[in-house]
N, CA, C, O and CB atoms as a CASP TS submission, in Angstrom:
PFRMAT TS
TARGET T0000
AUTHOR 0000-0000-0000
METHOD Language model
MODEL 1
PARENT N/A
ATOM      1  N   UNK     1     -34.064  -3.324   0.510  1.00  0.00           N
ATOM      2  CA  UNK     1     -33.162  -2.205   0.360  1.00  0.00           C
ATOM      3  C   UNK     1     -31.728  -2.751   0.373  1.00  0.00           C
ATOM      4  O   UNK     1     -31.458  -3.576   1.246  1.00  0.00           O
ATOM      5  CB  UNK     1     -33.386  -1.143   1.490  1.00  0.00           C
ATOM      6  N   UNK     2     -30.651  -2.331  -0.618  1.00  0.00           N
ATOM      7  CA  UNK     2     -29.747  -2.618  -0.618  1.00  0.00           C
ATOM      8  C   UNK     2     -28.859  -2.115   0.328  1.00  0.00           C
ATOM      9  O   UNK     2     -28.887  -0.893   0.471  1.00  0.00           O
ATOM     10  CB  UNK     2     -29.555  -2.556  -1.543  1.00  0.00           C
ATOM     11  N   UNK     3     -27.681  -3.077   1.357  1.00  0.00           N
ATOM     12  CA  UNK     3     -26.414  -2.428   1.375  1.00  0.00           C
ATOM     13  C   UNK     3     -25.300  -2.149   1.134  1.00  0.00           C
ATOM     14  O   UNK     3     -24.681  -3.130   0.721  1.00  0.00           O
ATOM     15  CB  UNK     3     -26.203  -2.400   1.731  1.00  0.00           C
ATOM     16  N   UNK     4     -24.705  -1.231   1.195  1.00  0.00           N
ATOM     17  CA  UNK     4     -23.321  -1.095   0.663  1.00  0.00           C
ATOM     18  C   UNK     4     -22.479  -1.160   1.417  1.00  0.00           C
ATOM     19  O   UNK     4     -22.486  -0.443   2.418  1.00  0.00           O
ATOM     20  CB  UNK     4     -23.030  -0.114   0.071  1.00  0.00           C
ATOM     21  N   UNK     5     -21.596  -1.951   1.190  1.00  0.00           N
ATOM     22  CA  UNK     5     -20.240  -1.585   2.165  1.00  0.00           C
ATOM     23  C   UNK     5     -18.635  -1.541   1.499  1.00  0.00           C
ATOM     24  O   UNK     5     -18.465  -1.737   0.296  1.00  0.00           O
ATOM     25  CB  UNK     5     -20.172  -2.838   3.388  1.00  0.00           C
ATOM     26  N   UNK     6     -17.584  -1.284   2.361  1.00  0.00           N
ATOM     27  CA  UNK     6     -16.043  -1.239   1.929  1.00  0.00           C
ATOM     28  C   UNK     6     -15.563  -2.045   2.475  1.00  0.00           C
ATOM     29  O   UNK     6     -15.414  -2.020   3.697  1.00  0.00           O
ATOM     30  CB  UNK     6     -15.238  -0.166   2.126  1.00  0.00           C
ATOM     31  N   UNK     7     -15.083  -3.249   1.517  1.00  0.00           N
ATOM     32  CA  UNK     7     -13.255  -3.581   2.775  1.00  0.00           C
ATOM     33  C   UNK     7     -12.303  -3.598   2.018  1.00  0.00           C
ATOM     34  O   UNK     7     -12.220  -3.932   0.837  1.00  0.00           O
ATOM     35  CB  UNK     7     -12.891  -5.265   3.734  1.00  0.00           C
ATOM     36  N   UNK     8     -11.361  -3.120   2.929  1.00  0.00           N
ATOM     37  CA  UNK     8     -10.095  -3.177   2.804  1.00  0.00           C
ATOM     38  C   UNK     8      -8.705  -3.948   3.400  1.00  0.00           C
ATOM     39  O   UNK     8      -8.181  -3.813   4.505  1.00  0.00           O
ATOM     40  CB  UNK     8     -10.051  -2.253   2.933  1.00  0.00           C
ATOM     41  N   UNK     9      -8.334  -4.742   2.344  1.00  0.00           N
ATOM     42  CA  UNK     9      -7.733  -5.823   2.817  1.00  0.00           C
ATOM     43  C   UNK     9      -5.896  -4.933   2.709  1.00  0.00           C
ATOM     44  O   UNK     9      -5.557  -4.149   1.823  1.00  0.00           O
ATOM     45  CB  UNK     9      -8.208  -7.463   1.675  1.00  0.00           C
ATOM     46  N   UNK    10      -5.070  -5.379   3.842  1.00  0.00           N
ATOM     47  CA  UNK    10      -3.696  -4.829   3.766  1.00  0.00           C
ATOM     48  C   UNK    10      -2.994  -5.945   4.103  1.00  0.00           C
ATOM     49  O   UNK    10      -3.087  -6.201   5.303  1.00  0.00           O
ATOM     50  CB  UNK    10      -3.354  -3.613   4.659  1.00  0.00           C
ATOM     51  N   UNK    11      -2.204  -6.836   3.363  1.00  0.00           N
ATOM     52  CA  UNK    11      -1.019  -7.515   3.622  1.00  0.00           C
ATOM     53  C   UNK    11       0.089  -7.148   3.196  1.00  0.00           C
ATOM     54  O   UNK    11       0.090  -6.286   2.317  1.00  0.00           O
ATOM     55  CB  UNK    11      -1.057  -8.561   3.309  1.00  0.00           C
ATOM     56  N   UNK    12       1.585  -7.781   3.770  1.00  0.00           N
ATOM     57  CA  UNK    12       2.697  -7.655   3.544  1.00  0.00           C
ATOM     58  C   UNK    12       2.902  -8.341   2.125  1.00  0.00           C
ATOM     59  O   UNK    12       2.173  -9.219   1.663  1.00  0.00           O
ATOM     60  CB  UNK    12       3.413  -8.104   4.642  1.00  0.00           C
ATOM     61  N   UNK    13       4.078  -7.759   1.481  1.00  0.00           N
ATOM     62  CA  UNK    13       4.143  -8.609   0.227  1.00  0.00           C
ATOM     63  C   UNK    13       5.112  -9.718   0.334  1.00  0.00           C
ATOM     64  O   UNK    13       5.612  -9.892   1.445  1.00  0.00           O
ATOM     65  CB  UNK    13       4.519  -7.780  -0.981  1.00  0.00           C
ATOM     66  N   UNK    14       5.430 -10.429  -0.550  1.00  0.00           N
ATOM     67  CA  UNK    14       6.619 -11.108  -0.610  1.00  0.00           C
ATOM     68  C   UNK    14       7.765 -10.249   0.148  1.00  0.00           C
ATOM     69  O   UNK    14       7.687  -9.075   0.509  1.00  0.00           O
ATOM     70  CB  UNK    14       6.946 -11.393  -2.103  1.00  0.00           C
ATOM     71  N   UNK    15       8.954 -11.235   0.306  1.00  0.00           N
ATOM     72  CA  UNK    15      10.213 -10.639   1.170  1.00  0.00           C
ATOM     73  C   UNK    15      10.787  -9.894  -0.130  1.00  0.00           C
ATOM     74  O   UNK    15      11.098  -8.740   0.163  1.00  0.00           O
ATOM     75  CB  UNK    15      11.445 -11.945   2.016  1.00  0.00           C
ATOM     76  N   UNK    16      11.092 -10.298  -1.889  1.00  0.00           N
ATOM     77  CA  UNK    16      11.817  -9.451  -2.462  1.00  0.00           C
ATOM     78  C   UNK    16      11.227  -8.020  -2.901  1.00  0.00           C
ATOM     79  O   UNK    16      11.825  -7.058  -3.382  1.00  0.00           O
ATOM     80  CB  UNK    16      12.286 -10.126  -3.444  1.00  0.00           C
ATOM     81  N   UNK    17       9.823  -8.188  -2.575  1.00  0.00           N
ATOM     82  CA  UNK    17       8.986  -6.793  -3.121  1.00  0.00           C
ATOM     83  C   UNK    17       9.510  -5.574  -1.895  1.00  0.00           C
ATOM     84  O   UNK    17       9.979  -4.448  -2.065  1.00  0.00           O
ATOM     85  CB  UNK    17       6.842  -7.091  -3.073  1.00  0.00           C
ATOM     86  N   UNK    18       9.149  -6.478  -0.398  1.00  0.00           N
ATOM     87  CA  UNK    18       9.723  -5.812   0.777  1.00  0.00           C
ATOM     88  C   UNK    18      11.060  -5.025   0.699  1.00  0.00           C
ATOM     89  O   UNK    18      11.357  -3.860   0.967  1.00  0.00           O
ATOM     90  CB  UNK    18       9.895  -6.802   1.742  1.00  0.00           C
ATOM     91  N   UNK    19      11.892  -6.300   0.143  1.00  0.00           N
ATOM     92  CA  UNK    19      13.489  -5.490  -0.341  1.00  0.00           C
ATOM     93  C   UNK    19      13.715  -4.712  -1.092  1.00  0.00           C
ATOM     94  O   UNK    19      14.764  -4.081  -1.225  1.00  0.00           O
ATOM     95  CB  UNK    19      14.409  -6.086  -0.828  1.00  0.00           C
ATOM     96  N   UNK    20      12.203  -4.610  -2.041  1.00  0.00           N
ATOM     97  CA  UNK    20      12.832  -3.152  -3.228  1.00  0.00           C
ATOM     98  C   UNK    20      12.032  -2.041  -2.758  1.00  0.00           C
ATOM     99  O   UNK    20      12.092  -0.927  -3.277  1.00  0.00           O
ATOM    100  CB  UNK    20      12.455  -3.305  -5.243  1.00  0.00           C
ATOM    101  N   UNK    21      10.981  -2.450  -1.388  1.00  0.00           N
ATOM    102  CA  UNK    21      10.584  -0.839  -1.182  1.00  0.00           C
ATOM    103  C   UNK    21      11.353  -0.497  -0.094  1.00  0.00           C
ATOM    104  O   UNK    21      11.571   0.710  -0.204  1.00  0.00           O
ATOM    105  CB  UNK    21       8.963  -0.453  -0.853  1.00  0.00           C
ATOM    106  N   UNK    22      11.893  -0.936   0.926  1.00  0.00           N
ATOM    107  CA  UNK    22      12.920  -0.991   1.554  1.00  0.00           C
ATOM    108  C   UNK    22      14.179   0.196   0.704  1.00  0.00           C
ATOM    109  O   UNK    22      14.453   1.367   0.968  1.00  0.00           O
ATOM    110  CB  UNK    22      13.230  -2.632   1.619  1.00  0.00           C
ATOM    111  N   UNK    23      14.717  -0.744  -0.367  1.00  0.00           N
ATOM    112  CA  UNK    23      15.598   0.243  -0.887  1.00  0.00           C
ATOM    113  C   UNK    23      15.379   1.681  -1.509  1.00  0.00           C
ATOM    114  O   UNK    23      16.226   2.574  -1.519  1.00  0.00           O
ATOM    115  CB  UNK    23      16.140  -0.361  -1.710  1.00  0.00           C
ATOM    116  N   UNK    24      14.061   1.757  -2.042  1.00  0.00           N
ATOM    117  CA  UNK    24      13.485   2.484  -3.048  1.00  0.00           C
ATOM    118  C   UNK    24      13.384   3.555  -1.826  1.00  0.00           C
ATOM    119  O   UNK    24      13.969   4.623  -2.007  1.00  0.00           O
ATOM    120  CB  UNK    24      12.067   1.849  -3.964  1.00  0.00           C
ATOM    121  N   UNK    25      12.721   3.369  -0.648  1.00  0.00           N
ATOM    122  CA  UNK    25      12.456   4.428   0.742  1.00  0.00           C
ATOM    123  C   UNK    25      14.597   4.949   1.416  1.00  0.00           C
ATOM    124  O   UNK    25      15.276   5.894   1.817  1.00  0.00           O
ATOM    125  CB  UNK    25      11.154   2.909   2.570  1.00  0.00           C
ATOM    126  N   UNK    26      14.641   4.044   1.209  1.00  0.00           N
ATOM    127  CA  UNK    26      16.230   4.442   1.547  1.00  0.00           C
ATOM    128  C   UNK    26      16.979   5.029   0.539  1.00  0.00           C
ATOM    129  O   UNK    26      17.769   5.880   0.946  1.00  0.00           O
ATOM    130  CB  UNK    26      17.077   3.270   1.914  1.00  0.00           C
ATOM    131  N   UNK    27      16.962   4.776  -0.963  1.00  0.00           N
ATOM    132  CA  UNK    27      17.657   5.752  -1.582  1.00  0.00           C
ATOM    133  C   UNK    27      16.923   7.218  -1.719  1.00  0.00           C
ATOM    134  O   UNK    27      17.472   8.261  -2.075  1.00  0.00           O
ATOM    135  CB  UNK    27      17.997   5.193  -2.871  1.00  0.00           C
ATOM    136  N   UNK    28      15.721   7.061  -1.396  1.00  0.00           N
ATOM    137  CA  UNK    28      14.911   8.496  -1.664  1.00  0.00           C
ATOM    138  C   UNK    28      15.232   9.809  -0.154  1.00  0.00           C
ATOM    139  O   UNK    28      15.120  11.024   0.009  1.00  0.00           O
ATOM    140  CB  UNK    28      12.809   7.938  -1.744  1.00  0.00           C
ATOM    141  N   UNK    29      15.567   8.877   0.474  1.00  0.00           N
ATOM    142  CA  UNK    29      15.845   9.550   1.739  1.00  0.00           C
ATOM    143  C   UNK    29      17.586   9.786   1.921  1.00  0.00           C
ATOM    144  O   UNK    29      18.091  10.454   2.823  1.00  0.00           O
ATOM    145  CB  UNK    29      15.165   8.552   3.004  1.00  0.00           C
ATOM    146  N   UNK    30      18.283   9.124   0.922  1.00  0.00           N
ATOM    147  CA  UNK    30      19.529   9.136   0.933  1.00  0.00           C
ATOM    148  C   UNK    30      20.001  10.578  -0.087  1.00  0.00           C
ATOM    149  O   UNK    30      20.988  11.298   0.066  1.00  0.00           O
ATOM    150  CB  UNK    30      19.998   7.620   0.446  1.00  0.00           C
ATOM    151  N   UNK    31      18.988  10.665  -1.068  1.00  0.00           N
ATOM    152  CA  UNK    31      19.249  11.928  -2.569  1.00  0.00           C
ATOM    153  C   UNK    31      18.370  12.986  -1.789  1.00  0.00           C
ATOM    154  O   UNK    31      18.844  13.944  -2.399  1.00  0.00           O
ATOM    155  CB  UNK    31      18.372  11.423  -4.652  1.00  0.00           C
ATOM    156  N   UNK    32      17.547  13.523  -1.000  1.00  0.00           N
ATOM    157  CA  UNK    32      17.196  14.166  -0.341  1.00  0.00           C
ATOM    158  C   UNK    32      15.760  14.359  -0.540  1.00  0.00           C
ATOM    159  O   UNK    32      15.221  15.287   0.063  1.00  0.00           O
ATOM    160  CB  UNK    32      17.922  15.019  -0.357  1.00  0.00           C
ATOM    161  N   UNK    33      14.992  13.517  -1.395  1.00  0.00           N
ATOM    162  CA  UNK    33      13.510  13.420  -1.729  1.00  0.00           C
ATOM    163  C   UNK    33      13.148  13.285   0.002  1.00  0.00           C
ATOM    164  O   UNK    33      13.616  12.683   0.968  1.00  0.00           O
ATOM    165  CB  UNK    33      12.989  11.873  -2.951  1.00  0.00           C
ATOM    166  N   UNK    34      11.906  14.334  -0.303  1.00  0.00           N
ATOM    167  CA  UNK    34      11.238  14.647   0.889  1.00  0.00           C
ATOM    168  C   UNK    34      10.430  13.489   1.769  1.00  0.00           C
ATOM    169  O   UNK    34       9.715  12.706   1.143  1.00  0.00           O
ATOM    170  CB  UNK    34      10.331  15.669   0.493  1.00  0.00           C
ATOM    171  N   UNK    35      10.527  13.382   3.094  1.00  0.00           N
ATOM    172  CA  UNK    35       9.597  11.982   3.411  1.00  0.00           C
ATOM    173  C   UNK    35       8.228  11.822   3.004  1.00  0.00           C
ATOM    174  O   UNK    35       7.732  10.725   2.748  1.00  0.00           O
ATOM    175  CB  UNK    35       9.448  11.747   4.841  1.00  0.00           C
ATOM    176  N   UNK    36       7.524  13.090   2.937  1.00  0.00           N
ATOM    177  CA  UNK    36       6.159  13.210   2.283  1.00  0.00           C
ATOM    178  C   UNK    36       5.674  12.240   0.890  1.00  0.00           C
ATOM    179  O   UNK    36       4.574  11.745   0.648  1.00  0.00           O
ATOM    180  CB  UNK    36       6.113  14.725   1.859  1.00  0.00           C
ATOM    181  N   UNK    37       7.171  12.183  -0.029  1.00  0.00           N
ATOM    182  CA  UNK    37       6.928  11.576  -1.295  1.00  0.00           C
ATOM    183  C   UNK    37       7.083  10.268  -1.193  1.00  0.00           C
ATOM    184  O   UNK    37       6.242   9.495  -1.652  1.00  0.00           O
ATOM    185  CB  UNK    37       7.707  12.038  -2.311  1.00  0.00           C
ATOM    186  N   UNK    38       8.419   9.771  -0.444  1.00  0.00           N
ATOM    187  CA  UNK    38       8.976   8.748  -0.535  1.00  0.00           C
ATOM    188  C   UNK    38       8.291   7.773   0.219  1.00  0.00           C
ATOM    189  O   UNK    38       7.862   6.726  -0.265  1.00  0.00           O
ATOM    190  CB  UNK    38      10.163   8.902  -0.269  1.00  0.00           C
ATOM    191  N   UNK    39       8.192   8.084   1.316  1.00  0.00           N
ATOM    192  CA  UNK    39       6.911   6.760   2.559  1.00  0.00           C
ATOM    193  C   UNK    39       5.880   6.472   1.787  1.00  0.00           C
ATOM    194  O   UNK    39       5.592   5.279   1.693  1.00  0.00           O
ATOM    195  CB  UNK    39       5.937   7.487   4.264  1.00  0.00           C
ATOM    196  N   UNK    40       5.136   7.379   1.109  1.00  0.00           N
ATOM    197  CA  UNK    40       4.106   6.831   0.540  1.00  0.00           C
ATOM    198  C   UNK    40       4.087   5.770  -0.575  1.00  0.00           C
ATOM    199  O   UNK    40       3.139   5.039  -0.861  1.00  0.00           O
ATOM    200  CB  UNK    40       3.527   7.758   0.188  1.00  0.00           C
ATOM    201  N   UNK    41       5.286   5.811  -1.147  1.00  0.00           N
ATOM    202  CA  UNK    41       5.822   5.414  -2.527  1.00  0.00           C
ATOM    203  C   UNK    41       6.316   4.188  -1.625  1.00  0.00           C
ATOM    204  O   UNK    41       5.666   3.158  -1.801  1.00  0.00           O
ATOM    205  CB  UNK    41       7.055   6.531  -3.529  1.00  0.00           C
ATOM    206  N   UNK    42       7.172   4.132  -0.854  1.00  0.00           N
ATOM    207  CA  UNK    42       7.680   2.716  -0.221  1.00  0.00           C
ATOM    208  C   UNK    42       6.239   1.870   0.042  1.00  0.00           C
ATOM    209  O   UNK    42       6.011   0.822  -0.563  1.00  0.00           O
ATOM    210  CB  UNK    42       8.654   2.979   1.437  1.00  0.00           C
ATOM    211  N   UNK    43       5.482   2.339   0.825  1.00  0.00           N
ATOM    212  CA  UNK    43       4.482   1.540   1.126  1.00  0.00           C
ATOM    213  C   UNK    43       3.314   0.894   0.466  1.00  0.00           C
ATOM    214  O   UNK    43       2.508   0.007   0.750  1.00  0.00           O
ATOM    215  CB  UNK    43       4.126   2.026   1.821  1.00  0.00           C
ATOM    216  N   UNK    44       3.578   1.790  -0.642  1.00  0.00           N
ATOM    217  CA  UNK    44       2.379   1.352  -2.109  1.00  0.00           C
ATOM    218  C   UNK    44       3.067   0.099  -2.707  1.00  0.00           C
ATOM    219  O   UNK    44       2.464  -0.763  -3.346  1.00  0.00           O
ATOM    220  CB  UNK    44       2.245   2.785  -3.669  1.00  0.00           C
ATOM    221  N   UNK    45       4.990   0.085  -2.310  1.00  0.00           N
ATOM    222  CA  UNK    45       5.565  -1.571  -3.119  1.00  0.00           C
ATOM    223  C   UNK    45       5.568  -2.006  -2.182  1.00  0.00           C
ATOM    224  O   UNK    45       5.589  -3.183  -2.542  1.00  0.00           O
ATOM    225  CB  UNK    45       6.999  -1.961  -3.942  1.00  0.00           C
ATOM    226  N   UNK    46       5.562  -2.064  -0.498  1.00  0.00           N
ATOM    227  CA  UNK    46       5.925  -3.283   0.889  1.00  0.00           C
ATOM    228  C   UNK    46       4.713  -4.081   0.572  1.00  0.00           C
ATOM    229  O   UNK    46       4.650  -5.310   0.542  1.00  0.00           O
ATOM    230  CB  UNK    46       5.915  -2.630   2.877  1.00  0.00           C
ATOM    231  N   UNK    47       3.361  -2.877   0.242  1.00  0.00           N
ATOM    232  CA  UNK    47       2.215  -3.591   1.016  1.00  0.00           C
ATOM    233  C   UNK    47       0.882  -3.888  -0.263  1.00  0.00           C
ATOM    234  O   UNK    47       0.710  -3.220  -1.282  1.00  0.00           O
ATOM    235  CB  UNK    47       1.619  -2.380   2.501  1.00  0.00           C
ATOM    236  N   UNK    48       0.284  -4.781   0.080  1.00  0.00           N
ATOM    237  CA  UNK    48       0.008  -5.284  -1.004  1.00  0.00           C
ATOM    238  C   UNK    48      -1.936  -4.863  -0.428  1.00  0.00           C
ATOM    239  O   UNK    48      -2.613  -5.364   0.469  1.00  0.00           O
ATOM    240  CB  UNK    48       0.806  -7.117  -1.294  1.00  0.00           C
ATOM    241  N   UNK    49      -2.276  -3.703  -1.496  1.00  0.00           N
ATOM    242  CA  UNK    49      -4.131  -3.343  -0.798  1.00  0.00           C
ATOM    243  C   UNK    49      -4.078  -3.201  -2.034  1.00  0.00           C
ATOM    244  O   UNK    49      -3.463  -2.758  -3.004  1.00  0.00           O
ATOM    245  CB  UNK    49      -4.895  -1.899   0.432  1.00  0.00           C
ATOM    246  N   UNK    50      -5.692  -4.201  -1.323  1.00  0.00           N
ATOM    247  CA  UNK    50      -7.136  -4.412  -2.360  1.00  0.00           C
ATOM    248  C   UNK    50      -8.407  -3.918  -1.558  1.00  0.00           C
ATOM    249  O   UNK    50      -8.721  -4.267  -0.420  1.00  0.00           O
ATOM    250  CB  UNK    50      -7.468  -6.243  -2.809  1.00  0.00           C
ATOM    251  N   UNK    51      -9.116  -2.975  -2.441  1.00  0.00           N
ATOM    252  CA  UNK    51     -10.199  -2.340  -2.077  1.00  0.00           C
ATOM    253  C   UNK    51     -11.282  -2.796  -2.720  1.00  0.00           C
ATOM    254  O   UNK    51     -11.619  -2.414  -3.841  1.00  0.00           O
ATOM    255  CB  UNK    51     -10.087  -1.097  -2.211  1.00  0.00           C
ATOM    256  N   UNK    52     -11.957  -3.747  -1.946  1.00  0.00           N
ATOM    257  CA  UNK    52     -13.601  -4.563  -2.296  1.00  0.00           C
ATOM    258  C   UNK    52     -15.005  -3.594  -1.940  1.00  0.00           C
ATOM    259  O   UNK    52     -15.136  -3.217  -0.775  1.00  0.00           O
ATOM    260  CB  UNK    52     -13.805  -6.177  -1.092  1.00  0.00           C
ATOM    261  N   UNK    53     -15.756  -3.312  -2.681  1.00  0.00           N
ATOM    262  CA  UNK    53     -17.076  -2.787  -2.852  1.00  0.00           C
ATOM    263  C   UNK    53     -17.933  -4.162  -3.117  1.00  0.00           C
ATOM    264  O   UNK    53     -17.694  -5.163  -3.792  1.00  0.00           O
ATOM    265  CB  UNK    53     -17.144  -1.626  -4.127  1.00  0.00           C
ATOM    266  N   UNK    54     -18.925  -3.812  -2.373  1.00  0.00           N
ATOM    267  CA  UNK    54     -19.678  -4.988  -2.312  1.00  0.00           C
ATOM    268  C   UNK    54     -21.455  -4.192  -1.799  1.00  0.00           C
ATOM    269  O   UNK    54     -21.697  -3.286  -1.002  1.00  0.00           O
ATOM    270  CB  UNK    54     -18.765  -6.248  -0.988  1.00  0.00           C
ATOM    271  N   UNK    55     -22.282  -4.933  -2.575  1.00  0.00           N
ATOM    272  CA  UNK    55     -23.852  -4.825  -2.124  1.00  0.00           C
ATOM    273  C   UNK    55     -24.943  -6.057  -1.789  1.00  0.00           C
ATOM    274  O   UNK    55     -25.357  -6.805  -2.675  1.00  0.00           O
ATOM    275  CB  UNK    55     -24.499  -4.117  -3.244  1.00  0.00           C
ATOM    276  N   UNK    56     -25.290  -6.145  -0.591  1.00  0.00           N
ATOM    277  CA  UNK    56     -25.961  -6.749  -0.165  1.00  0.00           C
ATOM    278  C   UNK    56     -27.693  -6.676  -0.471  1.00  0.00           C
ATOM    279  O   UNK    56     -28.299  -5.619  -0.650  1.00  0.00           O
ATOM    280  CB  UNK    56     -25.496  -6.582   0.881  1.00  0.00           C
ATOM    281  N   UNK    57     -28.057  -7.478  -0.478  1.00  0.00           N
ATOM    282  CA  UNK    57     -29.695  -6.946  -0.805  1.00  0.00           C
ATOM    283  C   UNK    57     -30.622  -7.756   1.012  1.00  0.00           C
ATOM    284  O   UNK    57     -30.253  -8.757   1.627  1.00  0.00           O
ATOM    285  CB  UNK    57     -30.533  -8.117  -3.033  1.00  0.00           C
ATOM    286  N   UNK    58     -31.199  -7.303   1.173  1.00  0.00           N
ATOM    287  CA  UNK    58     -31.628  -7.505   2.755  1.00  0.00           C
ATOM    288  C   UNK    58     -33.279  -7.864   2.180  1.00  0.00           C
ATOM    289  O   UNK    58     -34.171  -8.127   2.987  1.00  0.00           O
ATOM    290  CB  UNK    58     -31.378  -5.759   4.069  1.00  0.00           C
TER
END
């Protein structure tokens, strides 16, 4: 019987990717874009995820 599983890997990116979500979260919060939009959007350029699917056979 096969198994299935998820991982999910989360690292930091490079320091200049860091610096443009950095800015990208600070000007969005500076023009009055809501935090709801903008955190999510900063953290999709800081952080660098890969989502692995994988099956095992036992």
């Amino acid at each position: 019987m096969p198994r299935f599983g998820l991982t999910i890997d989360v690292w930091p990116r490079d320091l200049p990717f860091s610096l443009l979500g950095v800015a990208v979260a600070g000007y969005a919060h500076w023009t009055g874009v809501p935090a709801e939009v903008a955190d999510p959007v900063a953290l999709l350029i800081v952080l660098d995820i890969r989502v692995h699917r994988w099956r095992r056979r036992t």
